[in-house]
Structure formats: C-alpha cells, structure tokens
N, C-alpha and C positions, 0 to 999 in steps of 0.2 A: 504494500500500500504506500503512494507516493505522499510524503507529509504534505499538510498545507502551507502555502506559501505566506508568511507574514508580511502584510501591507507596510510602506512607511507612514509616517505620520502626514498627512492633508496628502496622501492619494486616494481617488478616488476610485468607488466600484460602485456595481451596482446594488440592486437591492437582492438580486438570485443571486450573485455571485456571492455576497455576504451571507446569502442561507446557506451555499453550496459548502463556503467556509465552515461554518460554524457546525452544517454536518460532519464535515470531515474530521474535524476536532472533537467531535463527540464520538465517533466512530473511532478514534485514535484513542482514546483513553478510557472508551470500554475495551479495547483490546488491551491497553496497557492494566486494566485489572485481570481481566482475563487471566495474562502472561503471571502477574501479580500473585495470583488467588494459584493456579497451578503449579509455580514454584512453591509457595506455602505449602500445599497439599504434600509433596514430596517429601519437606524438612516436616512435617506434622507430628513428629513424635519429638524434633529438637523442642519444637515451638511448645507442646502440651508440659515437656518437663521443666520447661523454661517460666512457664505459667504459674506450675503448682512448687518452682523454688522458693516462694514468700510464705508457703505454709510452715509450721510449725513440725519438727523432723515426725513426731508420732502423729501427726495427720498425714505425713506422706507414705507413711508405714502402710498405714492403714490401707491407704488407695482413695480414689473418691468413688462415691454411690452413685450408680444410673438406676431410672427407675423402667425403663421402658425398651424395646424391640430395636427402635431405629434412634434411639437419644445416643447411644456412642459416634455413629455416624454425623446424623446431624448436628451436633454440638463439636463437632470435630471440623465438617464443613464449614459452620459459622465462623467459628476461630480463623480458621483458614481464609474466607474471604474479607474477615476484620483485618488481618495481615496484609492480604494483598492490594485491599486499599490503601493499607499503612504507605507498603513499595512503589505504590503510585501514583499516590496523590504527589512525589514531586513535578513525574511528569503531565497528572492531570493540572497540575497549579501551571505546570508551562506553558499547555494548552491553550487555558483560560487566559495566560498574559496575552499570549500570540495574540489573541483572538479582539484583545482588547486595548493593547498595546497602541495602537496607531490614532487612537482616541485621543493620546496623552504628548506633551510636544516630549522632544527626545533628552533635555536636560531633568524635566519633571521622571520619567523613565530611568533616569538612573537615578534619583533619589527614590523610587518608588521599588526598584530592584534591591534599593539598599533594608527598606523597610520589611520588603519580601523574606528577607534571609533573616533578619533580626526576628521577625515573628516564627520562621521555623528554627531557629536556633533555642529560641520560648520555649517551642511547642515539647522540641526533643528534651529539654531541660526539666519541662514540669510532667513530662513520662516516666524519664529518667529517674527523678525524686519519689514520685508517686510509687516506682517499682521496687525502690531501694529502700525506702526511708517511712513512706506510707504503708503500704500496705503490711509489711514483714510486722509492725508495732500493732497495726488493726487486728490482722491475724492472729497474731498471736494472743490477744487481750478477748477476742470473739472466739475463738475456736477452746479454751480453758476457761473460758467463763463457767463456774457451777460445776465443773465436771466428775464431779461426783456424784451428784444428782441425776443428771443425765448421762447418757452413752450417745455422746457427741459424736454423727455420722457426717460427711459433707457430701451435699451429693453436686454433681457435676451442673446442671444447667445453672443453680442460684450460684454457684464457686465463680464457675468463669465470665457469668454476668454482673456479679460483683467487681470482678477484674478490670473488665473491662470498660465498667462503668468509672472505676477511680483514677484508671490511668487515661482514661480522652478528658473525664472531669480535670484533671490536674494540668493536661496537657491544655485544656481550654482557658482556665482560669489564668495560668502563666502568662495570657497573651494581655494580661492587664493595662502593661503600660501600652501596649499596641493602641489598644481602647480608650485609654486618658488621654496619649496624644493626638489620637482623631478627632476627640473632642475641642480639645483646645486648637487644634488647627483650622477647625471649622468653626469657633468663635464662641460655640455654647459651654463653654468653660475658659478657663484663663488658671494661669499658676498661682495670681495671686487669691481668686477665690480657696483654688484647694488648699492653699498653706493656712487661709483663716476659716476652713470651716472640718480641721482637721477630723476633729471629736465624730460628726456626722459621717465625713466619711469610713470612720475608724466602724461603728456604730451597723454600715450600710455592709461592710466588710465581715464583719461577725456574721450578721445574717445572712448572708451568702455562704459564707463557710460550715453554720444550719444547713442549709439547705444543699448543700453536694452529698455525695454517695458516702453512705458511712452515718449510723444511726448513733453508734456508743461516744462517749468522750472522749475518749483515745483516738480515734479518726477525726473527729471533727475538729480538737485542738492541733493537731497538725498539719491538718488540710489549712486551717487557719492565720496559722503564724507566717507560711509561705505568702499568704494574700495581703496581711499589713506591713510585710518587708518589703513585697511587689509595690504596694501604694504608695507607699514613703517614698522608693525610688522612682514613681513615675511624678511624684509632686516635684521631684529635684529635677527630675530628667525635664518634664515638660519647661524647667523657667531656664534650662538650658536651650531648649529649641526656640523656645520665644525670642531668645537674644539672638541667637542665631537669624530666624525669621522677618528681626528687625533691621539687623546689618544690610541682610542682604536686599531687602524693599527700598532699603536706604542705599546701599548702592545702585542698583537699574535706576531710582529716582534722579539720583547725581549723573547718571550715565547718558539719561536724557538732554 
C-alpha cells in the first residue's frame, strides 16, 4: 500500500482528494494495528507474565481464576489488541499529523512537533510509574487485605481490567501540564491566576485523584501525589511559556 502523500502548508486540493487522503490514512493505521495487535499475539505469554509481575509472589503462585469456556482466549485477545494499539498509536499519531499538518504554517509545526513528543514522553512516564510504583503498592495492600477471613482468588477479567484501567489512567493524567498549557495559551487561564488560586486547584486535584481507578487509600494517595507535583510544575512551566510567548509577539511586532 503506497502511503499518502503529505500536502505543504496553503497547497491546495480538492474536496475528494482530501477524502481520498484521509481514507488512506485510516486505512494505514488500521493496518498498523492490525500488524500491532498480531505481533502482540505472538509475544502473548511475554506480555501476560509481564502483567501479573505487580502481583504479590503468592498470588502468582496461585495463578489467576477464569471462570468461563472462551475467557482465557478472549481476555488474552483483549490484552493483545490493548498492546497493539499501544505499538501504534505512534504511527497512528503520525497519520493524524500528516493529515493535519498542512492546516498549521511550518514554524507553528515545529513547535507543535515539539509538544507532540513532550506529551508522549508524559504518557510513557505516567505508564511507566503506574507499573512500577502504583500498582505493585495497590496490589499488594488489595490482594492481603483480610486474608484470613477470606481465600482471596483473582480471577482474570477484573485483574487485567484493573490493569489496564490504572496504567492508561496514569498515563492520561500525566499529560496534565499538556492540559494547563493549552489552556493558558488559549487565554482561559493565565499563570498568574493558577499561582493565586493555588488551594482550588490543589482541592480540584484531590478529587480527580477520587475519582481514577483504584477504590482503597493506598491507590488513591499515590495516584494522587503524582497529580499535585504534575500541577505545581505546570503553574511554573506555564509562567515560563508566557514569557517566552511575550518575547517572541514582541519580536515579529519590532520586526514589522
């Protein structure tokens, strides 16, 4: 399949030619799952042990529980195609640039490249933590809860939907400063509002961090503390970009 050809910035096409595009780029990055999702399937048994390493050593003793005919397969498949989107959403994210790219003049495109990578640089960051540092402390604290009381079983669909719900939660939230500088570059925010209305935002933060995957204390204060270290550093980040913002409006203005 011959890729699409990326337009420059104020060339013109028409209105099929831009559908014919934009097929072609959706066509291109359901293959690239595809390829994604099939590679996965292959390493399936790397990926499954890779999964259940945050569990606690006598829950992996054990094994986890299925309760059904076709749940080892289809829960095996899910995972796999959660993966192979993982593998491709870089090149579906390129896709969507191509596709969109020529909208943008070519100095805004490379600052907007630069933004691109800093967000997945986030994303891989608050996976990264999530796998390491989140989950091994939730697990452990949910899986010995009472266990005396009970004969604590795990069974496979709520394990790896848990999983999976904490690490795209941690990878989503990470991209906070992404989010605070959007704001403030489109006007409905400013640096000096968030440094004086710290408490609120601190306040807005907490309940967010309620409200991600993970019911007990243990999850939720460390899903937590990542998000008002992320705030803090987007209230300093943003009055950096501001001044930055300003220079340069103030240079093209002088330029004129």
């Amino acid at each position: 399949m011959r890729l699409p050809r990326r337009l420059r910035h104020g060339e013109e096409a028409t209105l099929v030619e831009h559908l014919d595009e934009l097929r072609a780029r959706i066509i291109v990055s359901l293959v690239a799952v595809i390829i994604g999702t099939t590679v996965a399937f292959i390493f399936q048994h790397r990926i499954l042990h890779a999964l259940n390493g945050p569990l606690p050593a006598k829950q992996r003793e054990q094994g986890i529980l299925t309760l059904g005919v076709v749940e080892p397969f289809l829960i095996t498949f899910k995972i796999c195609l959660w993966a192979g989107l993982g593998l491709a959403f870089p090149f579906v994210l390129w896709q969507l640039w191509g596709f969109l790219a020529p909208a943008v003049e070519e100095r805004s495109q490379r600052i907007l490249v630069g933004f691109v990578a800093f967000a997945s640089a986030l994303l891989a960051i608050g996976v990264v933590f999530g796998y390491y540092v989140v989950l091994p402390n939730a697990l452990k604290f949910l899986t010995t809860y009472n266990d005396q009381a009970f004969d604590i079983r795990i069974q496979a669909s709520s394990y790896y939907s848990f999983v999976m719900l904490v690490l795209v939660g941690m990878g989503v939230v990470f991209e906070l400063p992404i989010f605070v500088l959007a704001l403030v570059r489109l006007g409905i925010l400013s640096s000096y509002r968030l440094r004086h209305t710290r408490r609120i935002g601190y306040f807005i933060i907490c309940c967010v961090g309620v409200a991600l995957p993970g019911i007990d204390p243990v999850t939720t204060t460390i899903e937590t503390i990542p998000l008002l270290v992320l705030y803090e550093g987007s209230i300093w980040l943003a009055v950096l970009m501001e001044r930055y913002w300003e220079r340069r409006a103030t240079f093209s203005f002088d330029s004129l």
